[in-house]
C-alpha positions as CSV (number, residue, x, y, z in Angstrom):
1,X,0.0,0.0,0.0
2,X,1.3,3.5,-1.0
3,X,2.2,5.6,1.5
4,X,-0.6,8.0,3.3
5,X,-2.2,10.2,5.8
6,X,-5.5,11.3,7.0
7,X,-6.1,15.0,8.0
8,X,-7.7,17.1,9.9
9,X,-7.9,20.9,10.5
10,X,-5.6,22.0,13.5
11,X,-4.8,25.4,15.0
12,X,-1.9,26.5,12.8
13,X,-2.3,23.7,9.8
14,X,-2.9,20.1,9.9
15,X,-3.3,17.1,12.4
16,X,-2.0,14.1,10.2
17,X,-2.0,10.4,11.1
18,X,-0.1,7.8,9.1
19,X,-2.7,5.3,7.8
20,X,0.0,2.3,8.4
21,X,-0.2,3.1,11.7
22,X,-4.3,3.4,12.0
23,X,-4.3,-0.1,10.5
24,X,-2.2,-1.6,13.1
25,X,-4.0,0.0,16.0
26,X,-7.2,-1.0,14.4
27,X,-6.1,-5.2,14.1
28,X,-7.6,-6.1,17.7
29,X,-10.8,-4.6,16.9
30,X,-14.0,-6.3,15.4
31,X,-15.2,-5.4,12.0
32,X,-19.1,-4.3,12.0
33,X,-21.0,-3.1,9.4
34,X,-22.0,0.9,8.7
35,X,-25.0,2.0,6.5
36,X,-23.1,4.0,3.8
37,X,-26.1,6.3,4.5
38,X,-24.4,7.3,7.8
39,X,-20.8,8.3,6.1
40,X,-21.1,12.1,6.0
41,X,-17.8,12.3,4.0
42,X,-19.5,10.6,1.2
43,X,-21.6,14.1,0.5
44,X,-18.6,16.6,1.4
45,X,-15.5,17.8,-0.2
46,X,-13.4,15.0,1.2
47,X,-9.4,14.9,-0.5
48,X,-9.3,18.4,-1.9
49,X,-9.6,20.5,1.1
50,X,-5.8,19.7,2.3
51,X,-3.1,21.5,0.7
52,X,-2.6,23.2,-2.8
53,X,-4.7,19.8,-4.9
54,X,-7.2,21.1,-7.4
55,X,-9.9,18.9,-8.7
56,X,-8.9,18.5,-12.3
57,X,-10.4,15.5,-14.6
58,X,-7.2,13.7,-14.5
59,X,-6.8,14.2,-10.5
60,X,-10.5,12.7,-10.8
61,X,-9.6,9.9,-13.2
62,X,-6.8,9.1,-10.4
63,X,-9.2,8.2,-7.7
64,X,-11.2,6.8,-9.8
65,X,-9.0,3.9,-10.6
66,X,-7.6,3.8,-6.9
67,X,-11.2,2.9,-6.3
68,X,-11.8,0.0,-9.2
69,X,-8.3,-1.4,-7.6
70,X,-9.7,-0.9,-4.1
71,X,-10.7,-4.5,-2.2
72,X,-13.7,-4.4,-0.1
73,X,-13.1,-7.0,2.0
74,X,-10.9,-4.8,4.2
75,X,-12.7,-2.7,6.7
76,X,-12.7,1.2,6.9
77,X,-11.3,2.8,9.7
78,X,-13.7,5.3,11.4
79,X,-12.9,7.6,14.1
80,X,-15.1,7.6,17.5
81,X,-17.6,10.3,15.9
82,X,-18.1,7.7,12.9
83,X,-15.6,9.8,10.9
84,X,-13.6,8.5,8.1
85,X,-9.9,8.4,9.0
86,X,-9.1,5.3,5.9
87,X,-10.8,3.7,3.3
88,X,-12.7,6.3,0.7
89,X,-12.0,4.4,-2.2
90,X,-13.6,1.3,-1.0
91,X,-16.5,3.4,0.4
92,X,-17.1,5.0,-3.0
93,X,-16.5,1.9,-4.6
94,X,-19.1,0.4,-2.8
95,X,-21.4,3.1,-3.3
96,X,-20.4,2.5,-7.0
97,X,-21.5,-1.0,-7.2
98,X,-25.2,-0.2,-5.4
99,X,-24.5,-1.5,-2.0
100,X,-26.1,-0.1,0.9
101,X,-23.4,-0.7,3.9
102,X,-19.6,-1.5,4.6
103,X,-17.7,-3.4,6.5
104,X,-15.6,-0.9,9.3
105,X,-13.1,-1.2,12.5
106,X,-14.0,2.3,14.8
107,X,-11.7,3.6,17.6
108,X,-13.2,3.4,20.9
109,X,-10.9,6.4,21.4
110,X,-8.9,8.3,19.0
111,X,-5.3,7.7,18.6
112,X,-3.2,10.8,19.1
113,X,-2.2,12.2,15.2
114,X,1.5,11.6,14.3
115,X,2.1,15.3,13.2
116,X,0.7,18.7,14.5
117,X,-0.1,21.8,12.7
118,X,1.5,20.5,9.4
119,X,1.0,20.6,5.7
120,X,0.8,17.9,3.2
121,X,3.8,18.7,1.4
122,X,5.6,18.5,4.8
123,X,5.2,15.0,5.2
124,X,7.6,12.0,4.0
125,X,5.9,9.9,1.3
């Protein structure tokens, strides 16, 4: 798996978590199903609020195939508020191919982010 983070707005930039280390944290916990009707993210601006990324057809086309490539039998992670820390593609793709819930792991309490008040460019890839 390529190397990535999931973000969220903090005081002077970015709270970023490394989604390597969400995975492992999430391996003791039980998968459940979530409606996809309950994933807010699915109806908001979701990868193109953080940093400088504009929306362009081929940025589209992009996530568009990371989605087709995506494998549904891995769980999404969701944060204690039911918030999407990993697994938009397979979300989408499910939501592609007409089905009406997901398989996720949530945190009973949300790890602490692996950088503060950062940008994406800042970050090793």
């Amino acid at each position: 798996m390529r190397k990535q983070y999931h973000f969220r707005p903090s005081p002077n930039g970015l709270f970023a978590w490394d989604v390597h280390r969400l995975i492992e944290l999430t391996t003791a916990l039980t998968p459940q199903e979530v409606s996809l009707d309950e994933i807010a993210e699915i109806d908001e601006n979701y990868w193109f609020l953080a940093g400088d990324v504009e929306p362009t057809g081929r940025i589209i086309a992009e996530h568009f195939k990371l989605m087709m490539e995506t494998d549904l039998r891995h769980p999404i992670i969701l944060c204690l508020n039911g918030r999407v820390m990993d697994g938009m593609h397979r979300i989408l793709r499910a939501l592609h191919e007409n089905k009406t819930h997901i398989k996720c792991v949530r945190f009973l309490k949300d790890p602490e982010p692996d950088y503060t008040d950062i940008q994406p460019d800042e970050l090793p890839y």
